[in-house]
KESESE-8084 format. One record per residue (C-alpha): residue in one letter; x, y, z. Coordinates in steps of 0.05 Angstrom, whole numbers, padded with zeros to 5 digits, always signed. Layout:
N
aXYZ;...
***
This chain:
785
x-03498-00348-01214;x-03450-00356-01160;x-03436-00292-01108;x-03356-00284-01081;x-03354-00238-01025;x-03292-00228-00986;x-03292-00202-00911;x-03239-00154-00933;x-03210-00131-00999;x-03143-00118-00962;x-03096-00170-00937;x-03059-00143-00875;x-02986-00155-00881;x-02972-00221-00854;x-03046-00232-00854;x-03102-00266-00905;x-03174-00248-00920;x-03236-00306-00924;x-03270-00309-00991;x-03349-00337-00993;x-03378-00363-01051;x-03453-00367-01048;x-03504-00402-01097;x-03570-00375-01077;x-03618-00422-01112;x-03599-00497-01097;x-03530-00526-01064;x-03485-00535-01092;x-03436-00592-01087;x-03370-00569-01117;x-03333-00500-01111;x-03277-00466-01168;x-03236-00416-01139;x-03189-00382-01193;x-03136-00315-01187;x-03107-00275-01230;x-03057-00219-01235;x-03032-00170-01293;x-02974-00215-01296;x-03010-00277-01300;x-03061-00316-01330;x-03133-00339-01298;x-03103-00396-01263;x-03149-00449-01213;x-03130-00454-01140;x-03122-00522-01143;x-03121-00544-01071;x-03189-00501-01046;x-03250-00536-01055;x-03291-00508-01008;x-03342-00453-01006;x-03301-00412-00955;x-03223-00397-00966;x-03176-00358-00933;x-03119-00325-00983;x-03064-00287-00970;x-03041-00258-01047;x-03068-00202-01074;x-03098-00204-01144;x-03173-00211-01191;x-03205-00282-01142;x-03269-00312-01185;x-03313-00377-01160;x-03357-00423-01190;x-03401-00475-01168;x-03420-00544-01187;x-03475-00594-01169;x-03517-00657-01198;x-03550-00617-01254;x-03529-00556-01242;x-03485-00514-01285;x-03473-00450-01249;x-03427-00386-01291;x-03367-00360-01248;x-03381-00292-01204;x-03361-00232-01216;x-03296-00220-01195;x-03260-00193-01123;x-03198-00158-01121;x-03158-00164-01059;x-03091-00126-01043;x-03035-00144-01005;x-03003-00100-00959;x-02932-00111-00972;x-02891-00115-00914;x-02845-00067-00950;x-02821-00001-00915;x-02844+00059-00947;x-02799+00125-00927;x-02803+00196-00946;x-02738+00223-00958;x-02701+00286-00977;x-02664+00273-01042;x-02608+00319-01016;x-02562+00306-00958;x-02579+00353-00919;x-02641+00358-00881;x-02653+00446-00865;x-02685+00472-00920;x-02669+00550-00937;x-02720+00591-00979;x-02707+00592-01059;x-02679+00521-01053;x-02707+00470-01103;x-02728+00409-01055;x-02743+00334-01077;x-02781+00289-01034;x-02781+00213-01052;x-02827+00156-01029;x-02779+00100-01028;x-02813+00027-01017;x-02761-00020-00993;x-02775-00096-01009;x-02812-00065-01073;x-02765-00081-01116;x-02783-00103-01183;x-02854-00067-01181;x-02888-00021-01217;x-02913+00026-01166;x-02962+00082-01158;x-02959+00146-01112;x-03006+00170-01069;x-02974+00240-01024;x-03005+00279-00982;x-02968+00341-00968;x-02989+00421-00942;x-03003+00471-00994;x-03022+00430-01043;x-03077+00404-01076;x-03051+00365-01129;x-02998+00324-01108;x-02957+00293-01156;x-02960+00210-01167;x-02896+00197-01177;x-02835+00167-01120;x-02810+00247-01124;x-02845+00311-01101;x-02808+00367-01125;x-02813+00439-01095;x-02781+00496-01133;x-02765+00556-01104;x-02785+00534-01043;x-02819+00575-00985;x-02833+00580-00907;x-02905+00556-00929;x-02881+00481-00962;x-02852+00468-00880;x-02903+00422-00855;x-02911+00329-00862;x-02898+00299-00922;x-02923+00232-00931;x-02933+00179-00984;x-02957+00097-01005;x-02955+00065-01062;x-02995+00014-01101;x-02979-00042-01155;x-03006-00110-01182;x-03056-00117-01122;x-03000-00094-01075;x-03012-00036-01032;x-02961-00005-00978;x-02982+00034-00920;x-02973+00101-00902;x-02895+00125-00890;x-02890+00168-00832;x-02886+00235-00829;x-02828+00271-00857;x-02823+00334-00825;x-02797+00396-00868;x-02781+00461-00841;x-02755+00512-00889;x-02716+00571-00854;x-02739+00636-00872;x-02674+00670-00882;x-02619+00661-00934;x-02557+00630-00894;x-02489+00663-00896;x-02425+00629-00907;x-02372+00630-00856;x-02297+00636-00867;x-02248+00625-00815;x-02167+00622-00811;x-02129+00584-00770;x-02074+00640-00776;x-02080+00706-00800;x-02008+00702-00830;x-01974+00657-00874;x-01904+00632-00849;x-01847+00639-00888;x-01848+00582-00936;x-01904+00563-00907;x-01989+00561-00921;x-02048+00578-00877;x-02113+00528-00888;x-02183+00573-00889;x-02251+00536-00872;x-02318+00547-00906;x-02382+00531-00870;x-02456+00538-00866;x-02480+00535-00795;x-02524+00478-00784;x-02530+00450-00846;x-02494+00407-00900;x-02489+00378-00964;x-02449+00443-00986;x-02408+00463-01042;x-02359+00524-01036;x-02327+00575-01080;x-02263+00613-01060;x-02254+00682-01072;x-02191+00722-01060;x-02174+00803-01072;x-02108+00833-01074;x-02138+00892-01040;x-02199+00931-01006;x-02209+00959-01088;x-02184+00902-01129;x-02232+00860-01162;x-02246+00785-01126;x-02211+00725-01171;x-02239+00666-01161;x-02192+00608-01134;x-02238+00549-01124;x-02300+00529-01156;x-02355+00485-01131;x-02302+00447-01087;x-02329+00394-01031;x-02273+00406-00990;x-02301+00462-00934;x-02223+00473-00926;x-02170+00499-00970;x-02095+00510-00965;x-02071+00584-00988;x-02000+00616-00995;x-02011+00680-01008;x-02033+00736-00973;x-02102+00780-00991;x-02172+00786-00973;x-02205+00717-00976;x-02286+00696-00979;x-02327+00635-00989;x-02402+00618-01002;x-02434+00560-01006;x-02472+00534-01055;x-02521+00467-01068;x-02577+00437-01108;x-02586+00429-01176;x-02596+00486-01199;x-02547+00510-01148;x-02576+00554-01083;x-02518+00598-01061;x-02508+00631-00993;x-02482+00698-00974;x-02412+00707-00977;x-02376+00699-00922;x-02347+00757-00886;x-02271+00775-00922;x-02218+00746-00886;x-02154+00788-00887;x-02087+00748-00894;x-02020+00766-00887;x-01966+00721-00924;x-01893+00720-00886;x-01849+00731-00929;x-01770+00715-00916;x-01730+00772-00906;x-01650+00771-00895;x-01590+00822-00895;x-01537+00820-00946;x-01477+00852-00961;x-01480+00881-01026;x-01409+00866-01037;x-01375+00793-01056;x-01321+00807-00990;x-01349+00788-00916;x-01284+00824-00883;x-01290+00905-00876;x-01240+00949-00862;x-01239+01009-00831;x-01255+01069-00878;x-01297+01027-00938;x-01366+01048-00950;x-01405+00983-00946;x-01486+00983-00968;x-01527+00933-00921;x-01582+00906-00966;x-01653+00881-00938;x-01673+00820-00988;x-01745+00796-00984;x-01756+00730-01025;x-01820+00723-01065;x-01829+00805-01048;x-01822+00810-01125;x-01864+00876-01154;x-01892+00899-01090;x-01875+00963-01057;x-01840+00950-00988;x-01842+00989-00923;x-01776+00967-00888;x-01754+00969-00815;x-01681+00960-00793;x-01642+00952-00715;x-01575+00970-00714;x-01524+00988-00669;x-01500+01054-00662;x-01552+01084-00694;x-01621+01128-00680;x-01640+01134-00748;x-01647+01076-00794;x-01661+01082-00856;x-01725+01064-00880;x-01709+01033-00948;x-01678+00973-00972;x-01611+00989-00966;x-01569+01016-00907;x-01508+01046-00926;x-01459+01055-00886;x-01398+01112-00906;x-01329+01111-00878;x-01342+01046-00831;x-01314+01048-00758;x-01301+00994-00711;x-01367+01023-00675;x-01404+01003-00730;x-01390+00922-00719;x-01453+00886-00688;x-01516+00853-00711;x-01559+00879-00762;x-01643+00863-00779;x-01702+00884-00823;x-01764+00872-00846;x-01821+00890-00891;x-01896+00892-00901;x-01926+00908-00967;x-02011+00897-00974;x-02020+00838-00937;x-01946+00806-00942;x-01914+00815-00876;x-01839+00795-00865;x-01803+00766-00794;x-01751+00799-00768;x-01695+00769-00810;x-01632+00735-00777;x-01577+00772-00754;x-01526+00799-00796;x-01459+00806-00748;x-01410+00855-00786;x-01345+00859-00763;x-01301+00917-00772;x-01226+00907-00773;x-01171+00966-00781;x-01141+00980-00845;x-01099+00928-00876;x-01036+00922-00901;x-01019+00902-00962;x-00966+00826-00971;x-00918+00828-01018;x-00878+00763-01036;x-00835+00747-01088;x-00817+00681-01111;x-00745+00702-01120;x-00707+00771-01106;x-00655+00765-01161;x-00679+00758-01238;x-00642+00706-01274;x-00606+00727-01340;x-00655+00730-01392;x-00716+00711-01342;x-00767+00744-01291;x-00789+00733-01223;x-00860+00721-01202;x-00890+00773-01151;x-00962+00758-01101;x-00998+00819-01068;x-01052+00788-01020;x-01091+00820-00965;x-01115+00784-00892;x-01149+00730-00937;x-01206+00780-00952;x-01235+00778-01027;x-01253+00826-01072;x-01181+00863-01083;x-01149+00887-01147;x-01088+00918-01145;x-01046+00969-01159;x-00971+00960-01171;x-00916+01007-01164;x-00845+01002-01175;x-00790+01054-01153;x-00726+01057-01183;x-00700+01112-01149;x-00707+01151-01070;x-00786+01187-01064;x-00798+01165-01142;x-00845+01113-01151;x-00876+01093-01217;x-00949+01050-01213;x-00953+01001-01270;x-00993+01001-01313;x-01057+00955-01328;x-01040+00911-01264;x-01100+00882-01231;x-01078+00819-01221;x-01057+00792-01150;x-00998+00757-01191;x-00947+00788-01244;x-00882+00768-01265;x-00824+00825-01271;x-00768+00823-01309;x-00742+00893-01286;x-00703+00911-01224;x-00729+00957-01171;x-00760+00961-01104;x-00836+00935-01112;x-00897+00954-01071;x-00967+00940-01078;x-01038+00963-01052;x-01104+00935-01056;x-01163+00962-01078;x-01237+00952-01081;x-01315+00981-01075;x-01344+01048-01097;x-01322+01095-01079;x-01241+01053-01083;x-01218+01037-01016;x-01155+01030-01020;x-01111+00981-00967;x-01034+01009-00932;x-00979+01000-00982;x-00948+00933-00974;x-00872+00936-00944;x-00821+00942-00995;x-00795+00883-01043;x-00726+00901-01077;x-00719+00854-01138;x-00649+00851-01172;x-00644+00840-01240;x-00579+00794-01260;x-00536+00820-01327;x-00498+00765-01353;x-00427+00799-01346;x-00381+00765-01308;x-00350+00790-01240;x-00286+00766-01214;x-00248+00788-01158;x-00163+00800-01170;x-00118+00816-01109;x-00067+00870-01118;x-00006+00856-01109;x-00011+00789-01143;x+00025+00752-01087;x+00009+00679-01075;x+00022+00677-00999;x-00007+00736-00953;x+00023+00755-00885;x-00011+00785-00823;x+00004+00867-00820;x+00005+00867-00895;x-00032+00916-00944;x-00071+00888-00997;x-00126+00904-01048;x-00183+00872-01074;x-00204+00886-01142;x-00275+00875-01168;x-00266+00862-01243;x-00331+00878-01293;x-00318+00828-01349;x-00343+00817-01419;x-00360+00894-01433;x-00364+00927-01370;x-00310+00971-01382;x-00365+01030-01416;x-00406+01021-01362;x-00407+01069-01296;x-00408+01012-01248;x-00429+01009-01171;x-00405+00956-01128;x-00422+00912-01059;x-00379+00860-01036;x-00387+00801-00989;x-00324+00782-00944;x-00297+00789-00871;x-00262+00854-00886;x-00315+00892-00943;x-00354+00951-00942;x-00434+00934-00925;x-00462+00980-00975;x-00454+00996-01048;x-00398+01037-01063;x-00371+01068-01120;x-00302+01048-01118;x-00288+00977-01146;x-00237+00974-01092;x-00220+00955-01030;x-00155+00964-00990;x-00140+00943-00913;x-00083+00919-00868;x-00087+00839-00865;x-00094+00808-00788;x-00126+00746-00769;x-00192+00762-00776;x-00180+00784-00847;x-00180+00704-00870;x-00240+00682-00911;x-00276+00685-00974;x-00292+00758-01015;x-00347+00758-01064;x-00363+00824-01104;x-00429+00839-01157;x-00443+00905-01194;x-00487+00947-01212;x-00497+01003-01257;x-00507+01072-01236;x-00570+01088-01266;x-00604+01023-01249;x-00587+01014-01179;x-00631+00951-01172;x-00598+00912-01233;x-00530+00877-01220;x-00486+00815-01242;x-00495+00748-01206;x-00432+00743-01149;x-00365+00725-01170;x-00331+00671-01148;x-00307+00665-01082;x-00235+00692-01074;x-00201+00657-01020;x-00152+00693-00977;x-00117+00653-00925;x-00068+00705-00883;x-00006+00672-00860;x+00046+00685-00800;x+00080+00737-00801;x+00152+00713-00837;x+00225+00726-00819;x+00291+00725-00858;x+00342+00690-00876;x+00416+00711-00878;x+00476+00669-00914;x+00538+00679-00924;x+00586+00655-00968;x+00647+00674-00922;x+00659+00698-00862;x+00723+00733-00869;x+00739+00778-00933;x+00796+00752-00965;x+00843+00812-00975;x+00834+00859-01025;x+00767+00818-01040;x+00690+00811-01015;x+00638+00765-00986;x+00567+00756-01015;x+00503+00752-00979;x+00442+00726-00995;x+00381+00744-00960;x+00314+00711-00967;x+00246+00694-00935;x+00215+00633-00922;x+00163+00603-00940;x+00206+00605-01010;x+00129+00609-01043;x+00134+00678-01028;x+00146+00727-01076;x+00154+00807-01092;x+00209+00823-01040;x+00258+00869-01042;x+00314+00865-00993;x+00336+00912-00940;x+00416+00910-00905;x+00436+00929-00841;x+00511+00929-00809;x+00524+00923-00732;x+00470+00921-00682;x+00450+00987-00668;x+00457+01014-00738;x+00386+01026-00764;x+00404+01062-00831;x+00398+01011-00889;x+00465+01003-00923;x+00465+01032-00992;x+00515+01030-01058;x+00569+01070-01030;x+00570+01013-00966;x+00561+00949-01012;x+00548+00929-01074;x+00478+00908-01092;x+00463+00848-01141;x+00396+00825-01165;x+00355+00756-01126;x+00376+00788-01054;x+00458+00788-01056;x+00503+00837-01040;x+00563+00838-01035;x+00611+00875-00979;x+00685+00885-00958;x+00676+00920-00894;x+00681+00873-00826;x+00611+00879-00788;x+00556+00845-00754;x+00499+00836-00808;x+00427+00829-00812;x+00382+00832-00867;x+00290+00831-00873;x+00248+00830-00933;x+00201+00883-00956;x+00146+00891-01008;x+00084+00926-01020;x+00070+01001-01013;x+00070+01023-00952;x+00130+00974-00948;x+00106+00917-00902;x+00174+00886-00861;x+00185+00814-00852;x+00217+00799-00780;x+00301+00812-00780;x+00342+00760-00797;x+00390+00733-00749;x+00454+00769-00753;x+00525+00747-00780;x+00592+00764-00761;x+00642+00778-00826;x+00713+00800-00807;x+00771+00823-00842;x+00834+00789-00861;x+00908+00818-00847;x+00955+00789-00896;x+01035+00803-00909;x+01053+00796-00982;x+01112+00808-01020;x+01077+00805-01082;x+01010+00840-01065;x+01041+00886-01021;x+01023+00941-01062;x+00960+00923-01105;x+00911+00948-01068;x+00898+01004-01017;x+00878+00956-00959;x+00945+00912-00968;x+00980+00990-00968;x+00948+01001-00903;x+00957+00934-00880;x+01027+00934-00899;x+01043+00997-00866;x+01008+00980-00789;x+01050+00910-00793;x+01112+00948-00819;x+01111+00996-00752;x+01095+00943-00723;x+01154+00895-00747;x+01199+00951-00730;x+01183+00957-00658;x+01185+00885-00642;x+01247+00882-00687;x+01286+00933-00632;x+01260+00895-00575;x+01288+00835-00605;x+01352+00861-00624;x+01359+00885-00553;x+01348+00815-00522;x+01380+00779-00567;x+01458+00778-00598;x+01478+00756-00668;x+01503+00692-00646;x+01433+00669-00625;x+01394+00697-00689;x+01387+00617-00710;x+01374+00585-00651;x+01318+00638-00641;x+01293+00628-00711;x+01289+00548-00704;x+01247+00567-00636;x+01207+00609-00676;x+01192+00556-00734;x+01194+00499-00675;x+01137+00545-00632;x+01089+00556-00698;x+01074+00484-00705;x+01068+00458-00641;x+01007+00472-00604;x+01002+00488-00533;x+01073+00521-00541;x+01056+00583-00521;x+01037+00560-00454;x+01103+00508-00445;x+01150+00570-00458;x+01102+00619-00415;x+01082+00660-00479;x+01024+00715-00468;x+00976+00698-00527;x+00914+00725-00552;x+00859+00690-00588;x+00797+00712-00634;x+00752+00659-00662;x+00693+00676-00700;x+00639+00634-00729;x+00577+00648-00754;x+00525+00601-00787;x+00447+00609-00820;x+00435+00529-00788;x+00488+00512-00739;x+00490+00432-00738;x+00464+00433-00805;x+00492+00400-00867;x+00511+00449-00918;x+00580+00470-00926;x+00603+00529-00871;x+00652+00586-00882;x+00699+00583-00828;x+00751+00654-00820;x+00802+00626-00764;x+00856+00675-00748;x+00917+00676-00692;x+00957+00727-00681;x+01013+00712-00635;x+01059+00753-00596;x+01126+00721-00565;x+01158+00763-00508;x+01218+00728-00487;x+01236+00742-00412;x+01318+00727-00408;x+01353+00793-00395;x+01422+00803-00401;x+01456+00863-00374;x+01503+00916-00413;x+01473+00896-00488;x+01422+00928-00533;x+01370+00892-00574;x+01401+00883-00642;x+01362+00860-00679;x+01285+00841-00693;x+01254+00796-00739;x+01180+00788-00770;x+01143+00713-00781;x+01089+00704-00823;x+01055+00637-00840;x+00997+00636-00882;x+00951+00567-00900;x+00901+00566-00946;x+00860+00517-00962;x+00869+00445-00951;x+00930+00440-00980;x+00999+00430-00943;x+01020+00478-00898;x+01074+00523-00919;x+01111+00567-00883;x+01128+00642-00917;x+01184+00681-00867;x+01204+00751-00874;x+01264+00779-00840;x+01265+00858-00832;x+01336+00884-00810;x+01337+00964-00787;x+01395+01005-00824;x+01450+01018-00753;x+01410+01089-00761;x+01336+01083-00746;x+01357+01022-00700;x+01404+01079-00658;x+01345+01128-00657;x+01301+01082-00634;x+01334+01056-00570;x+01365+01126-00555;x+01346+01146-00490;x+01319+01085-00467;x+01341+01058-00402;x+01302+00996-00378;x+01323+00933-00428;x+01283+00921-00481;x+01244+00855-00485;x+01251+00809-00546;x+01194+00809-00587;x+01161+00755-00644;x+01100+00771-00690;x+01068+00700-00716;x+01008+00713-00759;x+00967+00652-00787;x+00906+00652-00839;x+00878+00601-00859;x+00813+00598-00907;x+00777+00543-00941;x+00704+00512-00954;x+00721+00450-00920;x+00763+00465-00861;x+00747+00431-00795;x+00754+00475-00728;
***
C-alpha cells in the first residue's frame, strides 16, 4: 500500500506544500496523484507523475503506485488547506465604535475575497468560553467586563483564513447624556430657532424631541427617532433631546431642558378707523401681539408725557391735548413668548375742527331741492348732525341725518357738525349756509307814475308786484338796482329823487313773512334810463289881441314822448305867481287863452311833489287900439279905447284949429292922406315920430307861419305960425289894414261945437301948434315885415 505524506497540511497563501508518495516494499515505476473537494468529484492530476509534487489547492490528495507486476491500492488520503489570501476583519455591526453599558453589541468576522463560501467561525473573545461559530458575536446587555480583543478566522472547502486582528472594545461604564443646545434662546418674529442634539464622542444616534409648555406641563413629544441631530422650532417652551440606538434601542439621558422664548410681533393700533385726532376725543391706543392668541400678556408701554403707563393692552387716552402727540411702543412676554419693542406709533394731535358746509346751489328751484356736503379736514369716521334755523337763536337739528350728503327742499340757514367715538366728540359748527327756496309766483317790477321818459330831479316809485296769488300773502321784499334798499324790507316800495346815478336796471324778489328764507325767483330787469332835464316850449298864435278878442298859447315839452304834464303860466318877468282863471282862460292839451298885453312864459309840471321842467322862453303879446264907428260901443275895451282917443282927438283937434284956417282944411287933408302912404314922409316934412315894433317867435328863422302885431302911431306937429288967429279946427285920421287885402283908408273928422272949442283955448297965450293923429293896424298870418 502506498504512503502520502505532505510536509504541511497548510498551504501558505501564495504558497504550496510537497506531497510524497512512498511504496515501502519494491519501486515502483508509476505514481497516481488524485484531489478532491466537497464540490467535486475524485479527479487525477493529470500532469504529476512523479513521486514528489508540490500543490497549491486545498482539498482530500490520494496516490497510487504502479510497477511491472505490481498492483499497489491508493493511500489513505491527506487533506491540505489553503490559506486564502482573503482579509478577515472584525467589525462592529453598528456605526459607531464606543460602546455604553446595556447596549446590545454585534461583532462580525467579515472575510473579504470569500465570497461564494461556506464558511466556519472560529472567535476568540474575553469572558467567554463558548464563543459562538457564526460571522456575528452578539453581546446583550453589554458590560465593562465584554471590553477587551475580539478576534476571529474562518474555514470552508479546505480553505482556511488567518487570524483578523484584534478588534479592540471598550465599553464605558456610564450611561451617556444627551446634549441640547440653541443657537438662540429666542425666536424672532416670524422667524425659527434650530436646536442640536448630541452625544459626546460617539455616533450612530437617533434623537427624540421633547417640548413643555411650562416648568409643570407635561413633555409632548415633537420628533421621534429622527437622524437629523438638528431641528428647526417656532415656538417657544422648554425643549429636551435623548438619544437613542441599537436594535432594541439604548437610550441616553435626556438632555438638560432648554428654555426658549418665541418673539412674537407686537404693534400699536388705534382702536378707531380715523388716523387724524382732534383735540378733546378720547382715543384708546391698542397693543396687538400676532400669534399671542390665548395666552395671558404682561405689557410694557413708552410714551410721552407720561409716568405711568398702563400696564394692559390698551392705553387710553381721555380728552387728548396737543401734548399728547409723539411716538408710542409696547411689548409683551407671556411663558416663554417674548415680544420686540414694536414700531413707533407717531400720533398727532390737531385742534378742534370745523365743520364745511357746501351747497350745490343756494336757491331751490320750483318744485326741486338742493344738495348739501358737511366734510371735516379730510379725516374719517364722521357722522353728522344737521340743523336748520328758520328764525334768529332758533335752530331745529334734523332728524335721522347721518349722512355727509342730503338734499333739502326747505329754505333756511343750514349748519352742520360732525361727530364720532365714544364718548361723541363732536367737531365746531360749520359757518352758516342760507338756502332759499324759490315759489313759482311771479315778480314784476311797475314804475309809478307810468311815464315813458324819466328826467333828472324827478320823483319816482318802484313797485314790486307779487303775481299769480300773492295778494293773501304778507310779503317781504329785497331789491337789486343802483338806487334800492340792501336789506329786506317790508314795504314793496321804493321812492327817490332821480339823478344820474339813478340809471340802471331794478330787480325785486319776495318773500313771505313767516318763511324768511323762501322767496320768488327775481323779476325781470326793469330798465330806467334818466334823461336831461327838459325845458318848454311856448307858441303863440298872435302876438297882438285883436280888439275886443284873445290870443291862445300853447305850451309844451319836448321830447313830445313825454307825457303826464300839467302846465304852469307866468306874465312879465318878475311875476312869479302862476296866472289863474280870473287872468286867462284855461283849455285842456296846454292852451290858454289871454287878452291882457304881457311878456309870457310858461314850464311843465307833473308828479307829486311837482317836479318843474326848465321855463320856456318868454313871448311878448300886446294890445291893439282900434277906432270904430261900428264897434265903438260893443265892448268895454273899445269904450275905454274910444274914450282915451276921443280926449285925445279933441286936443289935437284945438291945436289944429289954431294953426290952421278954414280955407286950408283940404289942402291939409290931401297932406294928411298924401303923408300916410308915403314912407319916409315924416322925416321929408320934419315930423317927430315914434315907433314900436314887436316880434316874438318859438324858432326865429324857422318855417312855420309867424304872427306878426305891427303898429304906428303917428303924430304930425306942423310948425307954420301965423300971428292974430286961433286954431279952428282939429281933425282925427285913422287907417286900419288888415290882412292881405288892399289897403283902405277909414277917416274920421271930429268938429268941436264954437263952445267947448272957446273953453278950451281960453286963457291961452302962446299959439297953439297944429296937430294930426295917424293910427295904422295891420294883422295877418302872412304879412311880411
Amino acid at each position: 500500500m502506498a504512503t502520502l505524506t505532505a510536509d504541511s497540511t497548510t498551504i501558505p497563501a501564495g504558497g504550496s506544500v510537497t506531497l510524497t508518495c512512498d511504496v515501502k516494499e519494491s519501486a515502483a515505476l508509476k505514481y497516481e496523484w488524485f484531489r478532491q473537494t466537497s464540490s467535486e468529484e475524485k479527479s487525477i492530476i493529470t500532469d504529476e507523475s512523479g513521486r514528489v509534487i508540490s500543490v497549491s489547492e486545498g482539498g482530500n490528495y490520494t496516490c497510487r503506485a504502479e510497477g511491472k507486476n505490481i498492483i499497489m491500492t491508493e493511500s489513505d488520503s491527506v487533506t491540505i488547506q489553503e490559506t486564502v489570501r482573503s482579509s478577515i476583519t472584525v467589525k462592529l455591526q453598528h456605526s459607531w465604535s464606543q460602546i455604553f453599558t446595556s447596549e446590545t453589541i454585534t461583532l462580525r468576522c467579515e472575510i473579504q475575497g470569500g465570497e461564494g463560501k461556506v464558511w466556519k467561525y472560529e472567535w476568540t473573545a474575553p469572558n467567554t468560553n463558548s464563543p459562538p461559530t457564526s460571522s456575528e458575536y452578539r453581546i446583550s446587555r453589554v458590560s465593562v467586563s465584554h471590553s477587551g480583543d475580539y478576534r476571529c478566522r474562518g474555514s470552508s472547502d479546505y480553505l482556511l483564513t488567518g487570524w483578523s486582528d484584534a478588534f479592540r472594545l471598550t465599553v464605558s461604564s456610564s450611561k451617556p447624556r444627551a446634549t441640547l443646545t440653541a443657537h438662540s434662546s429666542v425666536i424672532p418674529a416670524g422667524g425659527s430657532v434650530t436646536l442640536s442634539c448630541s452625544v459626546e464622542g460617539s455616533a450612530g444616534w437617533k434623537f427624540d424631541w421633547f417640548r413643555r409648555d411650562s416648568e409643570f406641563s407635561g413633555a409632548q413629544k415633537i420628533g421621534a427617532g429622527t437622524s437629523e441631530h438638528t431641528i428647526s422650532i417656532s415656538e417657544g417652551g422648554i425643549y429636551y433631546c435623548r438619544g437613542g440606538r441599537g436594535d432594541p434601542v439604548f437610550s441616553t439621558e435626556d438632555s438638560a431642558p432648554v428654555t426658549i422664548q418665541k418673539q412674537v410681533l407686537a404693534a400699536v393700533k388705534l382702536q378707531h378707523s380715523w388716523s387724524q385726532i382732534f383735540t378733546g376725543e378720547t382715543i384708546t391706543l391698542r397693543c396687538e401681539i400676532q400669534g399671542g392668541e390665548g395666552k395671558v400678556w404682561k405689557y410694557e408701554w413708552t410714551a410721552p408725557n407720561t409716568n405711568s403707563p398702563p400696564t394692559s393692552s390698551e392705553y387710553r387716552i381721555s380728552r387728548v391735548s396737543v401734548s399728547h402727540s409723539g411716538d408710542y411702543r409696547c411689548r409683551g412676554s407671556s411663558d416663554y413668548l417674548l415680544t420686540g419693542w414694536s414700531d413707533a406709533f407717531r400720533l398727532t394731535v390737531s385742534y378742534k375742527p370745523r365743520a364745511t358746509l357746501t351747497a350745490g346751489t343756494t336757491i331751490i328751484p320750483v318744485g326741486g331741492s338742493v344738495t348739501l356736503t358737511c366734510s371735516v379736514q379730510s379725516s374719517d369716521g364722521w357722522k353728522y348732525q344737521w340743523f336748520r334755523r328758520t328764525q334768529r337763536y332758533y335752530e331745529v337739528q334734523a332728524r335721522d341725518q347721518q349722512n355727509r350728503v342730503i338734499r333739502v327742499s326747505q329754505g333756511g340757514i343750514y349748519s352742520c357738525r360732525g361727530t364720532r367715538g365714544n364718548p361723541v366728540y363732536y367737531t365746531l359748527i360749520s359757518d352758516d349756509v342760507t338756502i332759499w327756496i324759490t315759489f313759482s309766483n311771479k315778480v314784476v317790477v311797475k314804475q309809478q307814475p307810468n311815464w315813458p321818459q324819466i328826467f333828472r330831479g324827478e320823483t319816482i316809485t318802484l313797485t314790486c308786484e307779487v303775481q299769480e296769488g300773492g295778494e293773501t300773502t304778507e310779503w317781504e321784499y329785497e331789491w337789486r338796482g343802483p338806487r334800492t334798499p340792501t336789506q329786506w324790507t317790508h314795504n314793496n316800495d321804493v321812492t327817490f329823487r332821480v339823478s344820474e346815478s339813478s340809471s340802471g336796471d331794478y330787480m325785486c324778489k319776495s318773500r313771505r313773512r313767516d318763511d324768511s328764507y323762501s322767496s320768488t325767483e327775481w323779476s325781470e330787469a326793469f330798465t330806467l334810463s334818466a334823461s336831461n332835464k327838459p325845458k318848454a316850449k311856448l307858441r303863440a298864435d298872435n302876438t297882438a289881441v285883436p280888439v275886443g278878442g284873445s290870443v291862445t298859447l300853447t305850451c309844451s315839452v319836448n321830447p313830445s314822448s313825454s307825457s303826464g304834464w300839467k302846465y304852469y303860466w307866468y306874465r312879465d318877468e318878475k311875476s312869479s305867481e302862476a296866472l289863474t282863471t280870473q287872468d286867462a282862460v284855461f283849455h285842456s292839451n296846454g292852451q290858454i287863452s289871454v287878452s291882457q298885453e304881457g311878456l309870457y312864459r310858461c314850464r311843465g309840471g307833473r308828479g307829486n311833489p311837482v317836479y318843474y321842467t326848465e321855463d320856456s322862453q318868454e313871448v311878448q303879446i300886446n294890445t291893439t287900439v282900434t277906432v270904430s264907428g261900428a264897434d265903438s260901443s260893443s265892448s268895454p275895451v273899445w269904450l275905454i279905447v274910444g274914450l282915451v282917443c276921443g280926449v285925445s282927438l279933441i286936443i289935437i283937434l284945438l291945436l289944429l284949429l289954431y294953426r290952421c284956417r278954414q280955407s286950408k282944411y283940404s289942402c291939409f287933408t290931401r297932406w294928411i292922406q298924401s303923408e300916410s302912404h308915403s314912407p319916409g314922409s315924416s322925416t321929408n316934412h320934419g315930423v317927430n315920430q315914434n315907433e314900436t315894433h314887436e316880434y316874438n317867435s318859438l324858432h326865429p328863422g324857422a318855417d312855420e307861419p309867424q304872427d306878426v302885431t305891427y303898429s304906428l302911431i303917428t303924430l304930425h306937429n306942423f310948425g307954420k305960425k301965423r300971428k292974430h288967429h286961433k286954431p279952428e279946427q282939429s281933425a282925427v285920421y285913422s287907417e286900419v289894414k288888415t290882412g292881405a287885402a288892399e289897403d283902405s283908408l277909414m277917416y274920421a273928422e271930429v268938429k268941436q261945437p264954437k263952445k267947448e272949442k272957446a273953453k278950451k283955448n281960453k286963457g291961452k297965450s302962446s299959439p297953439a301948434a297944429d296937430a294930426a293923429v295917424y293910427s295904422e293896424v295891420t294883422s295877418g298870418s302872412s304879412l311880411s315885415q
